[in-house]
N, CA, C and O atoms as a GROMACS GRO file, in nm:
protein
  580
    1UNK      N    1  -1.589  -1.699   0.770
    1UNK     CA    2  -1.449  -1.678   0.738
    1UNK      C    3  -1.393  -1.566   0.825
    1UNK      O    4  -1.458  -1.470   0.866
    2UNK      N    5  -1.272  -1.590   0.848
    2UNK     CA    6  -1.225  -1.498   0.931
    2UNK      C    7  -1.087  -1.432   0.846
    2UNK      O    8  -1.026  -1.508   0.770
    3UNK      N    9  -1.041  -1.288   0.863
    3UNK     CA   10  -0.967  -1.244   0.732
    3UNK      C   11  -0.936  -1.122   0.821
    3UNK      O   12  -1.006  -1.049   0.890
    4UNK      N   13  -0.791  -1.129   0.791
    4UNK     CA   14  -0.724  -0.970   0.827
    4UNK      C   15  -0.625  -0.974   0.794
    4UNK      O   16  -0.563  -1.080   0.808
    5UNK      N   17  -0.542  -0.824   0.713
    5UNK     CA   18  -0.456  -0.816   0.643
    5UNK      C   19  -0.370  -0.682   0.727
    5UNK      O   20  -0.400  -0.596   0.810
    6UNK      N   21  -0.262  -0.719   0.659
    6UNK     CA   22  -0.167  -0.585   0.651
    6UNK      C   23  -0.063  -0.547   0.561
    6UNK      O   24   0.005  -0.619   0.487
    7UNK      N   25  -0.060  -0.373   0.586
    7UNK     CA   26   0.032  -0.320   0.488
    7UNK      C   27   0.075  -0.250   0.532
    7UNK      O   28   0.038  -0.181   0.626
    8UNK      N   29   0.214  -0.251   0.446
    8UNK     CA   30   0.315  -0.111   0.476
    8UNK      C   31   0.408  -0.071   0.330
    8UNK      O   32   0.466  -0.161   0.270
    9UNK      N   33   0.412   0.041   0.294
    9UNK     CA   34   0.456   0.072   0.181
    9UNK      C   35   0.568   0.154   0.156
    9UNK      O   36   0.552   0.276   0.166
   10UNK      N   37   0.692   0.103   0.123
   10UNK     CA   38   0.803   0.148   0.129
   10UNK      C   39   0.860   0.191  -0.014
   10UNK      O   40   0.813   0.152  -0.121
   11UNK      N   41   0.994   0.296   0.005
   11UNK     CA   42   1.080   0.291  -0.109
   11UNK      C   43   1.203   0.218  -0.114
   11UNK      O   44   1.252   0.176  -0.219
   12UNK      N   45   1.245   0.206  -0.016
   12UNK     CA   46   1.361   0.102  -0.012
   12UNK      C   47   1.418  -0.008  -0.069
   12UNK      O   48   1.535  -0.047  -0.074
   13UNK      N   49   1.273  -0.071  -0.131
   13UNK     CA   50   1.318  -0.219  -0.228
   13UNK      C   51   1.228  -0.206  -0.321
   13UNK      O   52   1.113  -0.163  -0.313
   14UNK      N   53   1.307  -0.259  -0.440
   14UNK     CA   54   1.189  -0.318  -0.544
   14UNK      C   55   1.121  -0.461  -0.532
   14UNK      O   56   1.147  -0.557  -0.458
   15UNK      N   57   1.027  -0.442  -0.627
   15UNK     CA   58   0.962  -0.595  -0.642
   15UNK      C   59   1.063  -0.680  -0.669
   15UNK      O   60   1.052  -0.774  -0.589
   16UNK      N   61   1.138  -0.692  -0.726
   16UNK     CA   62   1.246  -0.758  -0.772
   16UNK      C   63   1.287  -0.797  -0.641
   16UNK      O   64   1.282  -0.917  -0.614
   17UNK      N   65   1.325  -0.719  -0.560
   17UNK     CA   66   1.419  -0.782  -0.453
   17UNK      C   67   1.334  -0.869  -0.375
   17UNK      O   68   1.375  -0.981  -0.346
   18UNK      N   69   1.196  -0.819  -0.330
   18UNK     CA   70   1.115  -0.859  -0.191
   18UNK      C   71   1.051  -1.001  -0.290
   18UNK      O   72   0.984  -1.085  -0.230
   19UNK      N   73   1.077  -1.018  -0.444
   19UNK     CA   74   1.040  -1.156  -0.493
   19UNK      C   75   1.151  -1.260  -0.485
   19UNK      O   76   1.139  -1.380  -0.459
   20UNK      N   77   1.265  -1.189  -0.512
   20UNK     CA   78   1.372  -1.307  -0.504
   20UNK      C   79   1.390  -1.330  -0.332
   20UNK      O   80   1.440  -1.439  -0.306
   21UNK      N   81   1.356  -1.241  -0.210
   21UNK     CA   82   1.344  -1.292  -0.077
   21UNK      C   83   1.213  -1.407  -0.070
   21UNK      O   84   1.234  -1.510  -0.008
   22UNK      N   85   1.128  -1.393  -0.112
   22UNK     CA   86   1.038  -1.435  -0.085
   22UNK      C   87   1.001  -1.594  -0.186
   22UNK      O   88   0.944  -1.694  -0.144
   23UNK      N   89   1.055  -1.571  -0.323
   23UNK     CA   90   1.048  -1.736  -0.386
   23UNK      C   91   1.137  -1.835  -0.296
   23UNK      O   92   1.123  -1.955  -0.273
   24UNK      N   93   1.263  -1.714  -0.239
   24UNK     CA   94   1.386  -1.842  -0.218
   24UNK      C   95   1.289  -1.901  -0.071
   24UNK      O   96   1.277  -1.806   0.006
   25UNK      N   97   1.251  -1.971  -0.040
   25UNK     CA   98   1.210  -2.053   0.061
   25UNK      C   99   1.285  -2.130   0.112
   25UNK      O  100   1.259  -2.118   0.232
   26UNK      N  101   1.385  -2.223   0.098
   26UNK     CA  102   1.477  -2.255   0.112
   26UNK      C  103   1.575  -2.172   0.197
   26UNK      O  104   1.682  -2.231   0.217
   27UNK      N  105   1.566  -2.045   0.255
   27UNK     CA  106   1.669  -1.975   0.279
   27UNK      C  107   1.593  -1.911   0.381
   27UNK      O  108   1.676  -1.865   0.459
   28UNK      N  109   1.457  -1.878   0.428
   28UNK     CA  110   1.427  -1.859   0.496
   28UNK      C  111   1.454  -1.854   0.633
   28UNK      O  112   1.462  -1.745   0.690
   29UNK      N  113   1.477  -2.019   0.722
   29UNK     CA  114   1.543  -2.000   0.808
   29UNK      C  115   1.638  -1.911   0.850
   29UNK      O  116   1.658  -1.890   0.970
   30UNK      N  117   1.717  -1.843   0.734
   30UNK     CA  118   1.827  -1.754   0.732
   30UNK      C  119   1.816  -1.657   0.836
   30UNK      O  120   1.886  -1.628   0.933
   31UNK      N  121   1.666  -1.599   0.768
   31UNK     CA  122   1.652  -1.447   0.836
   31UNK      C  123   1.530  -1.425   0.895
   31UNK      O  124   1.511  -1.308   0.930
   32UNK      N  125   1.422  -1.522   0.920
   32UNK     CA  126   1.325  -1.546   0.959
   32UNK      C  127   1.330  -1.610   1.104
   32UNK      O  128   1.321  -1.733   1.109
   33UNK      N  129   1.342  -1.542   1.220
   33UNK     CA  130   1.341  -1.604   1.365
   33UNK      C  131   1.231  -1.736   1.369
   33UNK      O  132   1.264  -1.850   1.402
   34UNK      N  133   1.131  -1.706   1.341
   34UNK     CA  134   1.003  -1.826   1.375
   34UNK      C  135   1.012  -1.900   1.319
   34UNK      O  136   0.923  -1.981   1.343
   35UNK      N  137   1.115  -1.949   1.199
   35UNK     CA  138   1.132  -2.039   1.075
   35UNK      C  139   1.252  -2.120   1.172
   35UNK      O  140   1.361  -2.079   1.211
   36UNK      N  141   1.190  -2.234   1.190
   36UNK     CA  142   1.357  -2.355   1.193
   36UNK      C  143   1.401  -2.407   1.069
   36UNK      O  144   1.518  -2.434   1.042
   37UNK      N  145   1.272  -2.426   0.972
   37UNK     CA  146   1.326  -2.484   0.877
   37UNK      C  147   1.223  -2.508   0.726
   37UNK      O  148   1.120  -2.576   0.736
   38UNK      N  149   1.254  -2.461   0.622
   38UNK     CA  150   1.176  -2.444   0.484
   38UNK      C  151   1.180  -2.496   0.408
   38UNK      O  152   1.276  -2.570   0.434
   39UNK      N  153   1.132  -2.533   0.282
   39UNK     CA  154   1.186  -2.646   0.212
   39UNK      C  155   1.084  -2.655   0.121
   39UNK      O  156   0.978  -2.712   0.146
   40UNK      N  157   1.129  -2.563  -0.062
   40UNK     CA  158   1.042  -2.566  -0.135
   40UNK      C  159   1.076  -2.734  -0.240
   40UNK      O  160   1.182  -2.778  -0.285
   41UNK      N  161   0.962  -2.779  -0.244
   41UNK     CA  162   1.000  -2.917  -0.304
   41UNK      C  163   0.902  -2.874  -0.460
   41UNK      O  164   0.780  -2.886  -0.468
   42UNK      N  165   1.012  -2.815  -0.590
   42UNK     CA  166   1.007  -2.815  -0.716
   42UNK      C  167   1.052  -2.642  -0.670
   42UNK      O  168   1.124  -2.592  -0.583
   43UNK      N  169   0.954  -2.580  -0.801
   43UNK     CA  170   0.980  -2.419  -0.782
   43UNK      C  171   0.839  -2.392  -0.749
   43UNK      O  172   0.728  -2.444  -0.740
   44UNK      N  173   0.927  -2.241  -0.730
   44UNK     CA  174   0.817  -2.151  -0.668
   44UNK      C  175   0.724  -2.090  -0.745
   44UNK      O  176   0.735  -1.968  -0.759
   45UNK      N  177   0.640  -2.142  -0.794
   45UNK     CA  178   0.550  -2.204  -0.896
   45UNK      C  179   0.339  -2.227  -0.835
   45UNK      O  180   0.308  -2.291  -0.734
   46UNK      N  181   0.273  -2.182  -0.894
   46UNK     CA  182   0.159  -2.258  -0.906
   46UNK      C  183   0.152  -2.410  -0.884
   46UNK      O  184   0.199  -2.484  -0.970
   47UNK      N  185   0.084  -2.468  -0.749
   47UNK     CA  186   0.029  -2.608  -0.784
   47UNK      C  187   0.155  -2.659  -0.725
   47UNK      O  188   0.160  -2.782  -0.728
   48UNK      N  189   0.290  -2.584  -0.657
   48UNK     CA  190   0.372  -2.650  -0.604
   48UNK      C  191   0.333  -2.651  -0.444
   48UNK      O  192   0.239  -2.595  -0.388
   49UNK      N  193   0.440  -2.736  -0.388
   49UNK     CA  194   0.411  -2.753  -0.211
   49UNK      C  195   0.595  -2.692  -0.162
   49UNK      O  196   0.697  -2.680  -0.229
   50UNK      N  197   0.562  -2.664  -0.008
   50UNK     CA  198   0.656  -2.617   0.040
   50UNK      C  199   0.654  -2.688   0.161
   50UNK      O  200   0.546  -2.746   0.172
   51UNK      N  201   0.745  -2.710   0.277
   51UNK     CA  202   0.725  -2.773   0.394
   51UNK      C  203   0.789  -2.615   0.509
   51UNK      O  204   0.889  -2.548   0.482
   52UNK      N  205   0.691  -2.591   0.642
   52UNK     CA  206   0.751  -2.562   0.693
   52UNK      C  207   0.749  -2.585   0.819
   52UNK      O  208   0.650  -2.642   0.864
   53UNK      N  209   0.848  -2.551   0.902
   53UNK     CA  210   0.837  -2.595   1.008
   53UNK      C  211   0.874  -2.498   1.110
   53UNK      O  212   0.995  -2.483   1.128
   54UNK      N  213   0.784  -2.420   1.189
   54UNK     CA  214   0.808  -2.309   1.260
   54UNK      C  215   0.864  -2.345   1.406
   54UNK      O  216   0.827  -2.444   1.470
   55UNK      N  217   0.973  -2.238   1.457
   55UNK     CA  218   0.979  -2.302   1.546
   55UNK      C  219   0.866  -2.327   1.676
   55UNK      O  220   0.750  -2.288   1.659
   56UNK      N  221   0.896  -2.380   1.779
   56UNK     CA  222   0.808  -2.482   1.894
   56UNK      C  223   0.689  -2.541   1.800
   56UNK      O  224   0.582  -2.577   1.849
   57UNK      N  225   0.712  -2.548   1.680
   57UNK     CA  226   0.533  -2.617   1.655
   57UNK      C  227   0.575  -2.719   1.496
   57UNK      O  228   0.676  -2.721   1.427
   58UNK      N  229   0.496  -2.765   1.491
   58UNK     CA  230   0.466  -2.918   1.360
   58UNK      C  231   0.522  -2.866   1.233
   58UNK      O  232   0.508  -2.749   1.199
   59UNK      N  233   0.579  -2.943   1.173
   59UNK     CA  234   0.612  -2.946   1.045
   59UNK      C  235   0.455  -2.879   0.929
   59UNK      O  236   0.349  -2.929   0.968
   60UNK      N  237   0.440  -2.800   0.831
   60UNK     CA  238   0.294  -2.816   0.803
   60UNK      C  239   0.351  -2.804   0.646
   60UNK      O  240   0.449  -2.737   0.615
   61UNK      N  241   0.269  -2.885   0.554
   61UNK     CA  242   0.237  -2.863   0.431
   61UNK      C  243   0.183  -2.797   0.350
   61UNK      O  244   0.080  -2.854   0.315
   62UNK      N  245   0.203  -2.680   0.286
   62UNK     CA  246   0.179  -2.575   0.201
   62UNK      C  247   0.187  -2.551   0.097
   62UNK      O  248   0.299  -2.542   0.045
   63UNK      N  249   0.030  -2.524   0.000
   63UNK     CA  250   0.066  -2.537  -0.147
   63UNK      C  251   0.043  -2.426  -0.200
   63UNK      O  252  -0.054  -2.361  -0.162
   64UNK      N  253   0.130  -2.378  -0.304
   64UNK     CA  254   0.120  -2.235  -0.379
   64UNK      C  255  -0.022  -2.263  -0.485
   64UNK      O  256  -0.017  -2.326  -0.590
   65UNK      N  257  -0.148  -2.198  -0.424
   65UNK     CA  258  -0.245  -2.196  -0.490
   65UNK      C  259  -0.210  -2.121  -0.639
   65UNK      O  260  -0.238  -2.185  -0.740
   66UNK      N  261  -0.150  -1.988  -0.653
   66UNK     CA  262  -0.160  -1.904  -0.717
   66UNK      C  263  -0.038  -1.829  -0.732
   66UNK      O  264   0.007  -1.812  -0.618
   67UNK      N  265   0.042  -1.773  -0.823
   67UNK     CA  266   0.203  -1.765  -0.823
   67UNK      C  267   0.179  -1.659  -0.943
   67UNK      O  268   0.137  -1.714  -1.045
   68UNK      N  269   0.198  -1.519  -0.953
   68UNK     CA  270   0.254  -1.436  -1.043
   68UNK      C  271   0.339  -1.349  -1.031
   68UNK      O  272   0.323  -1.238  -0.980
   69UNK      N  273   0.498  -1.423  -1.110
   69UNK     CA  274   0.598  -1.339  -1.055
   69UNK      C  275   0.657  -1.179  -1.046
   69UNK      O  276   0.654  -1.097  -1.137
   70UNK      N  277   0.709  -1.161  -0.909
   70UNK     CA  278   0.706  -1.017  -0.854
   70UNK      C  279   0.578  -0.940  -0.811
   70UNK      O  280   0.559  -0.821  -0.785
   71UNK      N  281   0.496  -1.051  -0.814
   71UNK     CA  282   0.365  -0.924  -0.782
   71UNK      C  283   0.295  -1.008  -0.671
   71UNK      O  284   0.260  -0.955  -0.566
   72UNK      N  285   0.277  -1.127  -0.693
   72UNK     CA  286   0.162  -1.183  -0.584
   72UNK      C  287   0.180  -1.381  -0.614
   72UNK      O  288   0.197  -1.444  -0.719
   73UNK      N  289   0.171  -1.419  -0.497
   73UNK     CA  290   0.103  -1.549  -0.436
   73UNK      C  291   0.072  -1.523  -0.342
   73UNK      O  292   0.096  -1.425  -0.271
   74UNK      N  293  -0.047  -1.697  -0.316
   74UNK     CA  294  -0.133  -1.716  -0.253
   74UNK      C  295  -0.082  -1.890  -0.190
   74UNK      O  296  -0.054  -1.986  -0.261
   75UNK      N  297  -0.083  -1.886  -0.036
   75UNK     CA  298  -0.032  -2.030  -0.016
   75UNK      C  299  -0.175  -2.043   0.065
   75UNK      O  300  -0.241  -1.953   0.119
   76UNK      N  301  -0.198  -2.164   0.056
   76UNK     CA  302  -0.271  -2.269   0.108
   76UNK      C  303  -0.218  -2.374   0.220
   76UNK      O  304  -0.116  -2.443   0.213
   77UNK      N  305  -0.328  -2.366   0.339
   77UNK     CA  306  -0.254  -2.484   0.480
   77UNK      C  307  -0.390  -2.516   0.545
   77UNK      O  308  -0.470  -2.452   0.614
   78UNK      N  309  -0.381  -2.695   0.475
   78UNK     CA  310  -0.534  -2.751   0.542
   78UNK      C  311  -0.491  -2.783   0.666
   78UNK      O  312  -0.377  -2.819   0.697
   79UNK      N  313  -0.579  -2.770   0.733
   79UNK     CA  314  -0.573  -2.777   0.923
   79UNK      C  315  -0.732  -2.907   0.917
   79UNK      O  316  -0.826  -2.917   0.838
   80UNK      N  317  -0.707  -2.958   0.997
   80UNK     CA  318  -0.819  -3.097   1.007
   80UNK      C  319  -0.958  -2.966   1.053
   80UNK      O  320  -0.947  -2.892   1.150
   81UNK      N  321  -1.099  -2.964   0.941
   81UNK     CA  322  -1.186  -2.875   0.936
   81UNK      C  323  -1.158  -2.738   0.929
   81UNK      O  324  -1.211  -2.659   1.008
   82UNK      N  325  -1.062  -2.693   0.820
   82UNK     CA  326  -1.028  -2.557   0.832
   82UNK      C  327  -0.959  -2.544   0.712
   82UNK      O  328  -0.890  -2.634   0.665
   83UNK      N  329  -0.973  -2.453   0.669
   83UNK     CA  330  -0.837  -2.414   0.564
   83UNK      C  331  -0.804  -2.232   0.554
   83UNK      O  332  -0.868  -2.128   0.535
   84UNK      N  333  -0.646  -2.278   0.586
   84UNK     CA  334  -0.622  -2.100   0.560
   84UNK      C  335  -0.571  -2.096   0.470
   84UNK      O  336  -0.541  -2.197   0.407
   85UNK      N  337  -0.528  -1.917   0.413
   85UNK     CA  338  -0.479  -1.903   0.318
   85UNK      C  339  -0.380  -1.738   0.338
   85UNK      O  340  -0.387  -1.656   0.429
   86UNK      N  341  -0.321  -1.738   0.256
   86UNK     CA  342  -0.226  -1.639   0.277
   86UNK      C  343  -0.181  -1.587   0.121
   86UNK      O  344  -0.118  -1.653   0.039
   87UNK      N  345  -0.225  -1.467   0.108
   87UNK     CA  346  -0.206  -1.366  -0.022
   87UNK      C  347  -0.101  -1.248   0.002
   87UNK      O  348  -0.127  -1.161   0.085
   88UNK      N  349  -0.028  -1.248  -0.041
   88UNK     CA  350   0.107  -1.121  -0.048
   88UNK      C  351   0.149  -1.103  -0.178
   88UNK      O  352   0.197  -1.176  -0.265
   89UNK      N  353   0.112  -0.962  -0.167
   89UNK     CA  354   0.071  -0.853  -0.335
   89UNK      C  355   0.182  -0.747  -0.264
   89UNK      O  356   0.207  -0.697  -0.154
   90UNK      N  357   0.242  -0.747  -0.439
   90UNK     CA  358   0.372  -0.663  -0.390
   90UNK      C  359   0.357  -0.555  -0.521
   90UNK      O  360   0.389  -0.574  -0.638
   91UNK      N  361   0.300  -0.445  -0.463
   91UNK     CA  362   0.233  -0.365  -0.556
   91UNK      C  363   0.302  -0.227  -0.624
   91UNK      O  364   0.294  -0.122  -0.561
   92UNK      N  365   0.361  -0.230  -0.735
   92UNK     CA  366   0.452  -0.049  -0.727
   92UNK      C  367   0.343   0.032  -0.725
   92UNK      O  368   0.246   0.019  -0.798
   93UNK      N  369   0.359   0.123  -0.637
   93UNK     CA  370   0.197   0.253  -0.668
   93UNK      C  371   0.344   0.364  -0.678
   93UNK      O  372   0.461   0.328  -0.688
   94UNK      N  373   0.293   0.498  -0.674
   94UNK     CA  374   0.377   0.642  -0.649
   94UNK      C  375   0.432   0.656  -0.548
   94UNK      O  376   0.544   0.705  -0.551
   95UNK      N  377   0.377   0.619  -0.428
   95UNK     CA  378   0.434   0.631  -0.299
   95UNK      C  379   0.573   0.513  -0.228
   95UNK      O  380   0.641   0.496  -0.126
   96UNK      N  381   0.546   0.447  -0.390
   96UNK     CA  382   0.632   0.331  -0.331
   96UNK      C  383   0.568   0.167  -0.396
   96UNK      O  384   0.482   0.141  -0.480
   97UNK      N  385   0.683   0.057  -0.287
   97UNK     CA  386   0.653  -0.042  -0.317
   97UNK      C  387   0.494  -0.074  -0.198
   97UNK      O  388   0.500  -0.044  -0.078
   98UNK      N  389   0.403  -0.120  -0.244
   98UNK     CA  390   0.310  -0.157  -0.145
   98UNK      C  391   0.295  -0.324  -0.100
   98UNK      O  392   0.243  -0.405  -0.177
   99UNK      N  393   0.343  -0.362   0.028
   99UNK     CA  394   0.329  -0.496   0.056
   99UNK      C  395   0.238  -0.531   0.086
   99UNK      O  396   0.264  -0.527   0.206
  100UNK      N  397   0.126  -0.571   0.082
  100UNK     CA  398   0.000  -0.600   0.177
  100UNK      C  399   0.014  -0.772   0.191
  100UNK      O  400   0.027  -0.836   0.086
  101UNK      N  401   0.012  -0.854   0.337
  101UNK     CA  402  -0.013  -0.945   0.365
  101UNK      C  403  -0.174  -0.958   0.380
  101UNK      O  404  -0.230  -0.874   0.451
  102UNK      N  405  -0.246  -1.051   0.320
  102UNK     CA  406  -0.349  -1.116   0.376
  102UNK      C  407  -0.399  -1.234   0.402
  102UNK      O  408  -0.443  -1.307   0.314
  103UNK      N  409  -0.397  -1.278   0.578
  103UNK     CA  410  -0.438  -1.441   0.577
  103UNK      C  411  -0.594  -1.434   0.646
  103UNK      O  412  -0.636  -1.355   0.730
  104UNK      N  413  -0.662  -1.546   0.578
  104UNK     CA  414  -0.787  -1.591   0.585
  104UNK      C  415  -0.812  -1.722   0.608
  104UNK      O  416  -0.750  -1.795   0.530
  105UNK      N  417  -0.888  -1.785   0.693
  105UNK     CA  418  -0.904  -1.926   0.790
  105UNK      C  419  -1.071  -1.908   0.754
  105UNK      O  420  -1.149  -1.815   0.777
  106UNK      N  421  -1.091  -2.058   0.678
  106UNK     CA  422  -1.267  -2.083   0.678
  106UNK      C  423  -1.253  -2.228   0.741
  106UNK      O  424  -1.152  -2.297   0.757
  107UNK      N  425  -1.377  -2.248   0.770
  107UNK     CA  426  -1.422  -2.397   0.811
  107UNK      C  427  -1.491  -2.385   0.919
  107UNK      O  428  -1.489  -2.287   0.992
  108UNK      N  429  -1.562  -2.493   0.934
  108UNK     CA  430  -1.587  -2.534   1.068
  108UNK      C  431  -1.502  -2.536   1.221
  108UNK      O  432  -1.571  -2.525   1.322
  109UNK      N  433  -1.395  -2.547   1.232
  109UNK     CA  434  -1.269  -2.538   1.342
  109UNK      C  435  -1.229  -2.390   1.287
  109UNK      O  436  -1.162  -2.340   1.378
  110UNK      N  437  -1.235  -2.338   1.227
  110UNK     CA  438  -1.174  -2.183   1.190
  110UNK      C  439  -1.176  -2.079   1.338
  110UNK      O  440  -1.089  -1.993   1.347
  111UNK      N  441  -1.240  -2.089   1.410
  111UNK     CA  442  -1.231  -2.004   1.504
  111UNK      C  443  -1.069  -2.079   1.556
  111UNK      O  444  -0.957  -2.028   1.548
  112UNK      N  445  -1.109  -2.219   1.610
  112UNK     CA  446  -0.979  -2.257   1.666
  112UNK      C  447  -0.889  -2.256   1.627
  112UNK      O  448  -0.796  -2.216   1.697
  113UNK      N  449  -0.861  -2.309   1.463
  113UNK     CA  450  -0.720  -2.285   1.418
  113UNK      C  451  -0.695  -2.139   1.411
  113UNK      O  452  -0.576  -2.115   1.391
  114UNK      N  453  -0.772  -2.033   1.422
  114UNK     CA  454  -0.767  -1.875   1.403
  114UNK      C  455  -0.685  -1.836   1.532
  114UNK      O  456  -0.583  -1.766   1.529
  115UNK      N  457  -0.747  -1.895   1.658
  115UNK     CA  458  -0.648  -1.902   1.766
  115UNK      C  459  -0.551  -1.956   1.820
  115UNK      O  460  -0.518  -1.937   1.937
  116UNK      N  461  -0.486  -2.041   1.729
  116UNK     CA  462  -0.401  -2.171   1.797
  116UNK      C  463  -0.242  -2.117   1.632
  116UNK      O  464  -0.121  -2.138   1.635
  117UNK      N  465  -0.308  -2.064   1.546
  117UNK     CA  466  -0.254  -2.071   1.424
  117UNK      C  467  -0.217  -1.931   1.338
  117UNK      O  468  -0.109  -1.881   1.308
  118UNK      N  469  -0.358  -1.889   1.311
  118UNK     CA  470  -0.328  -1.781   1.226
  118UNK      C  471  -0.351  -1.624   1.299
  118UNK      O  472  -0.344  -1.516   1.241
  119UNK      N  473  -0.376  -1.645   1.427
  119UNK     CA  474  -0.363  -1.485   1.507
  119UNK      C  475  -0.257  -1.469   1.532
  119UNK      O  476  -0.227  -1.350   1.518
  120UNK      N  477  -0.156  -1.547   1.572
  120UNK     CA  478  -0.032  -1.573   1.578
  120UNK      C  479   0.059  -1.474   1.464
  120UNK      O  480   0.117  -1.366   1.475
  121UNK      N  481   0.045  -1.551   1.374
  121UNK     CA  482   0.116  -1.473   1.196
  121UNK      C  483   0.060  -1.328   1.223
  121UNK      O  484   0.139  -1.238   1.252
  122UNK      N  485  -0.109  -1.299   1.211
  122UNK     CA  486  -0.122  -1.175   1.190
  122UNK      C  487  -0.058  -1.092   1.290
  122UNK      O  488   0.006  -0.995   1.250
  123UNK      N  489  -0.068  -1.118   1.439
  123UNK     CA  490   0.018  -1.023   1.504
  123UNK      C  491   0.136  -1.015   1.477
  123UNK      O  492   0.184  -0.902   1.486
  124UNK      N  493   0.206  -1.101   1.443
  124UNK     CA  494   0.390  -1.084   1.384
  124UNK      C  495   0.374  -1.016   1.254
  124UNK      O  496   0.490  -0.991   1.220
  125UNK      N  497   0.274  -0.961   1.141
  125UNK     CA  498   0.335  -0.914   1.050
  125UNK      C  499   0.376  -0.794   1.026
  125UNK      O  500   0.462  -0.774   0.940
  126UNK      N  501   0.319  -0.692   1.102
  126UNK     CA  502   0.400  -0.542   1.080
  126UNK      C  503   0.564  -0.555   1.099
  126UNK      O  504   0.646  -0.477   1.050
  127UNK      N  505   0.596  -0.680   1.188
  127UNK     CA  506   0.723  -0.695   1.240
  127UNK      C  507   0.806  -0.792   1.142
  127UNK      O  508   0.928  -0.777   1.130
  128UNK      N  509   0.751  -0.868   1.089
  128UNK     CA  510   0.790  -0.964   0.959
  128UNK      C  511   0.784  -0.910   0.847
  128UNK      O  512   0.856  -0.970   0.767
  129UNK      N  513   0.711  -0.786   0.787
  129UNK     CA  514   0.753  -0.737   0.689
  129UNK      C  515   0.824  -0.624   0.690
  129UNK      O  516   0.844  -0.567   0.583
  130UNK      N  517   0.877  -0.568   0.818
  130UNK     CA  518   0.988  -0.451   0.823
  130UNK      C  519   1.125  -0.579   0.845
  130UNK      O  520   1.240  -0.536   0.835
  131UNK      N  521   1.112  -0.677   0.863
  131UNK     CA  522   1.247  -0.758   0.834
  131UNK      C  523   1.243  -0.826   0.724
  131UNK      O  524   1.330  -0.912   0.715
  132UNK      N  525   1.146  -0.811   0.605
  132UNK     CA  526   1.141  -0.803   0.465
  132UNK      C  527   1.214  -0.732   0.442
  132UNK      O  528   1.325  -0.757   0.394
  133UNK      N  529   1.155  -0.587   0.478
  133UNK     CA  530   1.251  -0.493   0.391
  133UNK      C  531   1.349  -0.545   0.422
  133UNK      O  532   1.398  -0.620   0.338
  134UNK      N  533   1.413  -0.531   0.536
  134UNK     CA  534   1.559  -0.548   0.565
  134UNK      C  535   1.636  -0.606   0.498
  134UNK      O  536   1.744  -0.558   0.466
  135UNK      N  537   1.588  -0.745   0.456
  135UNK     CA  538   1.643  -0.825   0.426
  135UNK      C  539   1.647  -0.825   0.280
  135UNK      O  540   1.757  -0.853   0.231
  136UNK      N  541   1.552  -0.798   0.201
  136UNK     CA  542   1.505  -0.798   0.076
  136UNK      C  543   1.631  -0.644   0.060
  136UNK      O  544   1.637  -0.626  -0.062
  137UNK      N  545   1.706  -0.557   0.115
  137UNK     CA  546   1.764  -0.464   0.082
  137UNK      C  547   1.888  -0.480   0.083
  137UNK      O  548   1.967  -0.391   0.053
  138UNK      N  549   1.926  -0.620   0.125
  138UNK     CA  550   2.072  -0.678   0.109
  138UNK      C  551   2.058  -0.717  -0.085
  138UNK      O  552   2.149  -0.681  -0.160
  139UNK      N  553   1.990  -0.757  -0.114
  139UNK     CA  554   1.956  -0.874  -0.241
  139UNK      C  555   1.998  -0.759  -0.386
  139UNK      O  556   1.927  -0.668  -0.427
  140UNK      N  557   2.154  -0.809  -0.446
  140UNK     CA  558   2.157  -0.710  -0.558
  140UNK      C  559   2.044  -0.736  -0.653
  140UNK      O  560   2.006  -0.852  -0.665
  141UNK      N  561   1.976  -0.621  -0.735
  141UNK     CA  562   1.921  -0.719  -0.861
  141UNK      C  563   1.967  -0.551  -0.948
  141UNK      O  564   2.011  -0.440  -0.915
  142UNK      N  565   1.912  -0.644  -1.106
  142UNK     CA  566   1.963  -0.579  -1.232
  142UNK      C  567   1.897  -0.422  -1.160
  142UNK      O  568   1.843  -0.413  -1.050
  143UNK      N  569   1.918  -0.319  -1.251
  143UNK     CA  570   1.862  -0.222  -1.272
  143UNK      C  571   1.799  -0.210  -1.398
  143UNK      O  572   1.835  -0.255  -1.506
  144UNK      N  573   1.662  -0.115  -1.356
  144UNK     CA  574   1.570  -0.127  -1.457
  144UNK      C  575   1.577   0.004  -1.539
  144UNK      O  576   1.576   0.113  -1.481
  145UNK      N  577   1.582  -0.005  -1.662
  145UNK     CA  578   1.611   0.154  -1.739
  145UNK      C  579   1.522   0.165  -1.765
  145UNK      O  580   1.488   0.267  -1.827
   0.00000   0.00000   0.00000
């Protein structure tokens, strides 16, 4: 298995916000450069699928293994002898909100889809989750007393 993560931990947004950026899938394209196009088919839910389609590359099918709201999912993307996965835990500690991305590729082809697929994501995420914040800091939500 091959596995590498990242984090960065801010005050700028709550869980609240960086969850309602992150269920809406559908909206992605919005503010997401590498996204042409998203498309959650039911909710953003356990055991549901999402379609996406990045730009220059294939449409791919993605299922929310694991879904607990404001804090963490886990998506799933079978590649022919491979499967990756992708965990984002949105953690309150003292210092802040803590984002940590982590994607992981097993299988037999895992080296290749690691190079063709998921080295790709990991180098874009220090840069994809400072346009989280960004974006996630437009998003009103309630205040918490």
């Amino acid at each position: 298995m091959i596995s590498k993560n990242y984090t960065i931990t801010t005050k700028e947004i709550t869980q609240e916000q960086i969850w309602k950026l992150m269920s809406n899938v559908n909206e992605w394209k919005n503010w997401d450069k590498s996204v042409e196009n998203a498309e959650l088919h039911g909710d953003f839910k356990t055991g549901e699928f999402f379609t996406l389609k990045p730009k220059g590359g294939p449409k791919v099918k993605i299922q929310l293994v694991d879904v607990r709201p404001e804090y963490y999912f886990k998506d799933f993307t079978k590649f022919p002898f491979a499967k990756m996965f992708g965990e984002h835990i949105y953690e309150n500690t003292s210092e802040g909100l803590k984002l940590t991305v982590t994607m992981s590729i097993s299988g037999p082809l895992a080296f290749f889809w690691n190079l063709v697929v998921m080295k790709n994501i990991v180098d874009h995420l220090p840069q994809d989750l400072k346009t989280q914040i960004i974006e996630a800091k437009k998003i009103e939500c309630r205040r918490k007393n």
